[in-house]
Each structure stands twice: as structure tokens, then as C-alpha cells.
C-alpha positions, -999 to 999 in steps of 0.1 A, spaced: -269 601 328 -257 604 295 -233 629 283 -228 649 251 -200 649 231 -188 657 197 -183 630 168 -153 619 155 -150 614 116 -151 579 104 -121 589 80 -99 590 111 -72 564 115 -84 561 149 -112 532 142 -85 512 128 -66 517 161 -97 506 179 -103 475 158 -66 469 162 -76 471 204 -103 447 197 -85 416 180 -62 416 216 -95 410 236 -88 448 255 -119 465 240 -155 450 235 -169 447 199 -197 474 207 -219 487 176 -199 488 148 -230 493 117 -241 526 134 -209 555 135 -196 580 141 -179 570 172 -178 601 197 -147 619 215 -165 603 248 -172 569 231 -130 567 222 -126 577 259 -142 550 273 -128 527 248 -90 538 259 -102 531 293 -119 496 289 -84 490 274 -62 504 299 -78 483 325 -74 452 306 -38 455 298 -8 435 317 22 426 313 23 405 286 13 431 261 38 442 234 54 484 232 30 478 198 -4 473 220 6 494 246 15 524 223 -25 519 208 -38 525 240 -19 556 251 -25 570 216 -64 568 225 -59 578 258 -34 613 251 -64 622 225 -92 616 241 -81 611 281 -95 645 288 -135 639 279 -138 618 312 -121 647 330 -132 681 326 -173 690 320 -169 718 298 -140 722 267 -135 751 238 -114 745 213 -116 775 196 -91 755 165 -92 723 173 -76 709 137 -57 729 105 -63 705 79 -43 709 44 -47 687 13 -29 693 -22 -43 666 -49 -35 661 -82 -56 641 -106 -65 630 -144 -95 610 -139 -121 626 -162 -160 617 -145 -185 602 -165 -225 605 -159 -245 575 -149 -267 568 -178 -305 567 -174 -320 531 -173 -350 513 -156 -350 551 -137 -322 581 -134 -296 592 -108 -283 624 -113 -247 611 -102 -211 607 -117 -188 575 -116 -148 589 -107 -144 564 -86 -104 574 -81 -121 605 -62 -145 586 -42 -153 585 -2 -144 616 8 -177 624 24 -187 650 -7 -150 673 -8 -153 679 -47 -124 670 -58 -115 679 -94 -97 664 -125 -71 687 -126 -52 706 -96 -75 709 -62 -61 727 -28 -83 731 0 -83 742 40 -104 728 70 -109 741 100 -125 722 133 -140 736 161 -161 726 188 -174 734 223 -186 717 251 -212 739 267 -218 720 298 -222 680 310 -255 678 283 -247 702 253 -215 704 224 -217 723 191 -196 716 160 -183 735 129 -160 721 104 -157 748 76 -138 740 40 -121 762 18 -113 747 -19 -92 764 -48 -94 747 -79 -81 743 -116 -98 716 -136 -84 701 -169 -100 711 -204 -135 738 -204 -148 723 -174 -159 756 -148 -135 751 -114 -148 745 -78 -137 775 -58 -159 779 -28 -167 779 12 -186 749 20 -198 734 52 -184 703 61 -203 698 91 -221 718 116 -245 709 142 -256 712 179 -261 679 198 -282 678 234 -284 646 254 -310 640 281 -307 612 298 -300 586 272 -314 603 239 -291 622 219 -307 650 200 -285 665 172 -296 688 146 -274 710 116 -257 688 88 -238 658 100 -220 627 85 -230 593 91 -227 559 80 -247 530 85 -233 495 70 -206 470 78 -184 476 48 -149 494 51 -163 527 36 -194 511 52 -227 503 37 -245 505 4 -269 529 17 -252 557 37 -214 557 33 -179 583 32 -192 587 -4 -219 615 0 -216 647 22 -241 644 55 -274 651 60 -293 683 68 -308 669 93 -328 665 133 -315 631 145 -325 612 176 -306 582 190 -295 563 225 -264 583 232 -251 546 245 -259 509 235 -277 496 256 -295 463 269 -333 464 265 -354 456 300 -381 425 300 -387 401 277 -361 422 249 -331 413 271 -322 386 243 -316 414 221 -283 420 240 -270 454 230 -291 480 211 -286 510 193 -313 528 173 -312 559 150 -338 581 134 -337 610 113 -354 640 95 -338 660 67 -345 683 44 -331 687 8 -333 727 10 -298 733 5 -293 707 -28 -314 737 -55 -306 710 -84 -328 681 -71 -353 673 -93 -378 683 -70 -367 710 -51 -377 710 -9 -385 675 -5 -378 658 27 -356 625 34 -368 601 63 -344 570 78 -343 549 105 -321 520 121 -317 494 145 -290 475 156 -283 448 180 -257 427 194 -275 393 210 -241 376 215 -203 390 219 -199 373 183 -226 387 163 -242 420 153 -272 422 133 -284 458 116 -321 471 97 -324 503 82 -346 516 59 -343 558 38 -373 574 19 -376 601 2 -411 623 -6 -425 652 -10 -412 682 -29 -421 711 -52 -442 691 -79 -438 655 -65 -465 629 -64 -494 633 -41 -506 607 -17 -526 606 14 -516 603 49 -522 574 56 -504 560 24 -472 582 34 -475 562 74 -471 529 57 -452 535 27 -422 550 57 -428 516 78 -406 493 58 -420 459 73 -457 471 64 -447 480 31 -430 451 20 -466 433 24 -488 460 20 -483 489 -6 -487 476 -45 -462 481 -71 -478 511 -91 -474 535 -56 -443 559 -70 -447 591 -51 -417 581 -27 -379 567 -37 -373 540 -7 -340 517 4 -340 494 26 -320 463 40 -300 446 67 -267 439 75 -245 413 99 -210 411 111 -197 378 126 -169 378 148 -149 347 149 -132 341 180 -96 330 187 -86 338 149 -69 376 152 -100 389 154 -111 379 120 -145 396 110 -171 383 81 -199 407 73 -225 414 46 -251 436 38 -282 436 14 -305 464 -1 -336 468 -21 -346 499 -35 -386 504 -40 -394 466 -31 -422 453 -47 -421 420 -36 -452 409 -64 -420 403 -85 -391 382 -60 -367 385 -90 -368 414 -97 -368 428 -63 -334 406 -53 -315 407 -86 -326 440 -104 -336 460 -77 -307 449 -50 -275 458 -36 -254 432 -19 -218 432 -3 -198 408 13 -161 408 31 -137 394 54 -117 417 75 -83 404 98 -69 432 115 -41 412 129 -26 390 103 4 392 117 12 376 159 20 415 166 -9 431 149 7 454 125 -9 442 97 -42 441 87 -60 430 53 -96 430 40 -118 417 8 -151 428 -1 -171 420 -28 -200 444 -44 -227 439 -65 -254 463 -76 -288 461 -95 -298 479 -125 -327 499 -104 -301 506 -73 -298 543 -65 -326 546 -97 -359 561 -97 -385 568 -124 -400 599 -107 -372 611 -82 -349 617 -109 -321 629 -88 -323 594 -74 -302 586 -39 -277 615 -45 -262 650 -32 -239 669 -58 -241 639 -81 -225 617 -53 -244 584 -44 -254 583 -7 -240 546 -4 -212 530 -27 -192 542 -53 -200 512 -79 -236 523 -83 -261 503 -102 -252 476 -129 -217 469 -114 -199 441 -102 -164 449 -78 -141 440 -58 -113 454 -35 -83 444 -13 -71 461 9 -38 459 30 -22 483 59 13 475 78 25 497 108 60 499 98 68 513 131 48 528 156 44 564 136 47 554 100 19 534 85 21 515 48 -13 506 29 -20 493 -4 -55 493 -17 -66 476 -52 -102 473 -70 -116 459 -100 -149 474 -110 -168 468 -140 -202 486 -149 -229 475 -174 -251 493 -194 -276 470 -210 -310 477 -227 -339 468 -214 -376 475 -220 -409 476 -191 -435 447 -200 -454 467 -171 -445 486 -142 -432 454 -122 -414 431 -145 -383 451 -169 -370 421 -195 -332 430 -211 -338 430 -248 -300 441 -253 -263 432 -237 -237 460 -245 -200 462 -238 -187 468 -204 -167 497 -185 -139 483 -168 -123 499 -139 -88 489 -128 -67 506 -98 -42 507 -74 -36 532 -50 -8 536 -18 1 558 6 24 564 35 10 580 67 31 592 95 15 602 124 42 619 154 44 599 189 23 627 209 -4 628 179 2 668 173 3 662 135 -5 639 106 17 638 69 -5 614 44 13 612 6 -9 587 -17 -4 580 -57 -25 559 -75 -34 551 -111 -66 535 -127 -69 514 -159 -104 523 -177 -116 502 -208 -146 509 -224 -149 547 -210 -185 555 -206 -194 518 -226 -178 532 -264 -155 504 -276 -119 518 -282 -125 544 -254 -95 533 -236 -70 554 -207 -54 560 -176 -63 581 -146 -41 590 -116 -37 606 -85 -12 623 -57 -22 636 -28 -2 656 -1 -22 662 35 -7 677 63 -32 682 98 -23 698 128 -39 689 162 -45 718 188 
């Protein structure tokens, strides 16, 4: 019987301790396109590890474990928990990095590029002075039921005319039942679904989560009969409604997603999802059965034509290749089209695509304590666009998946070295550069550039220390950065520097 527990953020430091766990052989490679992880999930993860660990394991390995196990020992203990505070979570940031507003092309997004700001699952920060507060707190009502609030509280003073963000928002909040192996959560909820580091190119840290009913196996499982060759499987479906975002172009209008991931082999994980959005005050009509097929993304790659606009659509897959006996090394990749219409194969896997590819090693080192990653993005002129859903793949003018958005080319490094067992090092660097070319329809299905225009150019470095104390009671993250832009919003001359400097402090109950 499965059991219900709350999630844990992706942003946590935790999943790079488990990955850590993972490249000694001590945990399995599990589901890793599909998170959250949940407080239970990390439990069983610290146990898997515990009973694989002997004596040849460094003070380093050892230390990983017991961190998961003093955190999360007591969800395989105890059937019901209240944490009335479960987490005080203080942040202080500092920044000069001016947004700009992606320009309309082939389609709109209502979104801005500040990419210096970016992945914070939807926390508006500012370009100025920004202080906030977060709360956490969760119950466990019994073996099948948790709830979860996670309120913010943000103060603001932004640079120049621009109005400041002072308000109460709703980080997350939802109820979650499981019966049997079906997990039932409903409220607003973060999720990502993708192989990247901030995972994928259509649900990432980028956005703040859905409003949303979601159902899902509560644990990967293997399929009975002739699906056993699937090995292990995990599925996800949601409904959510836009209620809450009153600047969408057209207000009400309901968002639909699904995904399916399997592991056939220890080495390899392979991922499909597919997101729609319909409906809404003033959108298209269509009939039923156009709506059925046009939310079943294998019939509607062969079936719908290329005039049918009364949805906005993503889908793709994604794959993650573990290599054994190498440190755990890890290639993955993802691809996405947005509104295929595959009467046009060009257009529909250059212009209307998202890809990424990386290679991840979280032990580069014999000892583990350093890890490094490289991932390259590319994104179409159409990605995250529509021509009717103006708003395009958005909330608060924050894409859904990556931070490049469409017409950009990137790519980032990314290094992090336990200096000792509380103090973590990590350097991250990107190179982004955005297009903004003219082009002009010939007809619905085939857009022909008629003009190439000068580039934005994006480059930055950012580093931080993190210490986190031996019994995990508290966390102290400091991070500076600074970006290089060239071409600011594609006017030659338009030339500067942005920066950042964060203080966090959290406190564990």
C-alpha cells in the first residue's frame, strides 16, 4: 500500500546528495525526468544506501547517508507528523539586471529575458533591492493523506520608475491522498519534467507551479504481462486552470499535460510528455471530438492539419544514459516541438523545436567531492510562441521551461566542490545569445527569414559558498555574479553589465 507524503523542492541540495549516493552504486538510478522527490522517496533512498554501505566507504560517503537519514529517518517511522514551522527561509538579493520583453515573432509570449534572475520557481525578484520570508508547513494526517503550505512574503525596491513587488504570494499549497498506488494531489504545486540540471525545456525551476488536480503512481513501478520490458514506470497527468494569472490573454482557460517514463534497463531512462492549452474567455471554438485528438499527441502528430489553432501544444521526449564504471557519468537530451505540423519536417524540427543536450559527472574526483556538468540549448523561433494564445507558455511573464526562450543558442558549465563535509564551493558560467530575425508567412505552414539582425549576447558567471551545519538545523548560501550583455534588446551600441549578491539563511525545525 502506498503512502502519502509531502514533496521535497527540487531546489534542495539534497538531489545532488542523492546523485552523489548514486555514482558509489549505494542507491538505484530510479526516475529521474519525473520530480519532485518526496520526504518518503528520500527515506527509502537513505535506506537502500544504508544497507549497501561497508567498510570500505570513505567519512565523505558515510556522512551523505546519515545526512539523508537524520532528515528524513522519521517518515518510515511514525504514521502521522505536524510540523506546525517546519522551515524560516530568509533571502536578501541585490541586483542590476534590467529585463527586457521577448519580442513578437512567428507568434507572442508575454515573457521577459533576466536571465541573472532565473529558476527560482516564479519568486519575482527585482532589479534593484528584494528581501523576502518563507514559511513551510506541512501535516501528515494519517498513513494515506499530507497537506502543504509554503507562504512568501517579499519587500521590494526596484531601480528607476519601475512599480516595486511588495506582496503575500503562495508558493505552494496542496492536499495529496494516495490509495493504493495512485497519488491524488490537488492546490498549486511545482514540478518538473526534463533531464536538464534546471530540468527540461517544457516544465522547469523557471515558472511558479501549476494550479492544478494531478494523478500519478505514488511509486515506479514494473508493469505486469507482456509490458514487463518496460522495466520501471512512472506516469503523470494533470489538470489546471489559469484562474489565478487575470493577465492571460484569454482569461479562464485550462492547461492539460501528461507523461510517461520508463526505465527498461539499470542504464537507460526514456521520457514523453506532451502540455496543451485551450479554452478560455474568447478563445477559438472547436468541437469535441477535435479537442480528444488534438490532447492525444501521437494522434495529432498524424491526424489534425496545420490551420487547427484553437489550442497552444508542446510536446517531446527525453533520455538519460547512464554509463557504468565511469563515476557515474550521465548523458542526456531532450527535444520539443511546439504546435507540430508535421506537413512541414523543417519547420517543425528547426523552427518550431527545442533541443538540449549534456553530460553530467558527479564524481570527478576518486572521493566524490566534485561534480561538473555541460549542457547545450537551442531554441526555435516558434518555441514558447503562439499566434492566438498570446500569453504563449508563460505565468508572470516567466517561461514554463528554459530561461533562453525562442531564437537562442546557450551553453553552461557548471562545477560544485565539497570543500569539507559542511561547506560547499560552486561555480556556474553561461553564454547565451538570442536572435531576432525577420521573417514573413508564405502560408500558415511554411515562415521564410526575409531579414538577419544583430544578436543579444549574454555573458555570466556566478559563485557561491553554501555551508550547511553537521546535524542539518540550518543553511547560509552567499552567491555574486555578474553578466556581460551586448546588443541589449538587439540595438547595436546597447552595451552593460548586470550583477547579483545574494544572502540566504534557512532554519530547519
Amino acid at each position: 500500500m502506498g503512502q502519502a507524503s509531502v514533496n521535497v523542492s527540487t531546489l534542495d541540495l539534497v538531489y545532488r546528495d542523492l546523485e552523489k549516493l548514486k555514482s558509489f552504486g549505494l542507491v538505484d538510478p530510479g526516475i529521474v525526468g519525473q520530480r519532485p522527490y518526496t520526504r518518503l522517496d528520500f527515506a527509502r533512498f537513505a535506506q537502500q544506501a544504508r544497507g549497501r554501505l561497508d567498510a570500505t566507504r570513505s567519512d565523505y560517503v558515510r556522512d551523505l547517508v546519515e545526512r539523508l537519514e537524520r532528515r528524513f529517518g522519521s517518515e518510515l517511522e511514525t504514521l502521522t507528523a505536524f510540523r506546525a514551522v517546519d522551515q524560516l527561509h530568509l533571502e536578501l538579493t541585490g541586483a542590476r539586471s534590467p529585463p527586457r520583453l521577448v519580442r513578437a515573432n512567428l507568434g507572442s509570449a508575454d515573457a521577459a529575458i533576466n536571465p541573472l534572475l532565473g529558476y527560482r520557481q516564479g519568486r519575482k525578484l527585482v532589479d534593484g533591492l528584494t528581501a523576502s520570508v518563507e514559511t513551510v508547513h506541512w501535516a501528515r494526517l494519517s498513513r494515506r493523506l499530507v497537506v502543504y503550505a509554503h507562504p512568501r512574503l517579499q519587500l521590494s525596491e526596484v531601480r528607476g520608475s519601475a512599480a516595486n513587488v511588495n506582496d503575500i504570494a503562495v508558493q505552494e499549497a496542496y492536499g495529496k491522498l494516495v490509495l493504493g498506488n495512485v497519488a491524488i494531489q490537488a492546490g498549486r504545486a511545482n514540478m518538473v519534467w526534463g533531464q536538464g540540471r534546471h530540468a527540461g525545456l517544457m516544465l522547469s525551476e523557471n515558472a511558479r507551479g501549476f494550479d492544478m488536480v494531478k494523478l500519478s503512481n505514488a511509486e515506479p513501478r514494473v508493469l505486469p504481462g507482456i509490458f514487463r520490458f518496460l522495466g520501471s514506470f512512472k506516469a503523470s497527468l494533470f489538470f489546471a486552470t489559469t484562474a489565478a494569472d487575470r493577465s492571460r490573454h484569454f482569461l479562464n482557460s485550462y492547461i492539460l499535460g501528461y507523461k510517461v517514463s520508463v526505465r527498461p534497463v539499470e542504464w537507460l531512462e526514456i521520457g514523453g510528455s506532451f502540455v496543451v492549452e485551450a479554452g478560455g474567455e474568447g478563445a477559438p471554438e472547436a468541437s469535441l471530438g477535435k479537442r480528444i485528438t488534438d490532447h492525444i499527441f501521437l494522434v495529432d502528430l498524424f491526424v489534425n492539419d496545420a490551420d487547427v489553432f484553437f489550442s497552444n501544444k508542446i510536446g517531446g521526449f527525453d533520455i538519460r544514459v547512464n554509463i557504468p564504471g565511469l563515476r557515474g557519468l550521465q548523458l542526456y537530451g531532450e527535444a520539443v516541438f511546439d504546435d507540430i505540423t508535421p506537413s512541414d519536417i523543417r519547420k517543425w524540427l528547426i523552427q518550431d523545436s527545442g533541443y538540449l543536450a549534456g553530460i553530467y559527472v558527479p564524481r570527478v574526483d576518486r572521493t566524490g567531492r566534485l561534480d561538473f556538468s555541460f549542457e547545450y540549448q537551442y531554441g526555435g523561433v516558434r518555441l514558447y510562441r503562439h499566434s492566438q494564445f498570446l500569453t504563449g507558455l508563460t505565468f508572470d511573464r516567466l517561461f514554463w521551461g528554459n530561461i533562453l526562450g525562442p531564437e537562442g543558442r546557450a551553453g553552461y558549465v557548471e562545477l560544485n566542490w565539497d570543500a569539507t563535509y559542511s561547506n560547499t564551493l560552486s561555480l556556474n558560467a553561461a553564454y547565451e545569445g538570442r536572435s531576432n530575425d525577420a521573417y514573413v508567412s508564405i502560408d500558415p505552414d511554411r515562415p521564410r527569414k526575409v531579414r538577419s539582425l544583430p544578436q543579444e549576447r549574454r555573458y555570466r558567471v556566478v559563485g557561491s559558498w553554501t555551508h550547511r551545519s553537521l546535524r542539518q538545523s540550518f543553511l547560509i548560501r552567499m552567491l555574486a555574479g555578474y553578466e556581460r550583455v551586448n546588443t541589449f534588446d538587439f540595438e547595436l551600441g546597447s552595451n552593460h553589465g548586470g550583477a547579483i549578491a545574494q544572502v540566504e539563511f534557512s532554519v530547519h525545525f
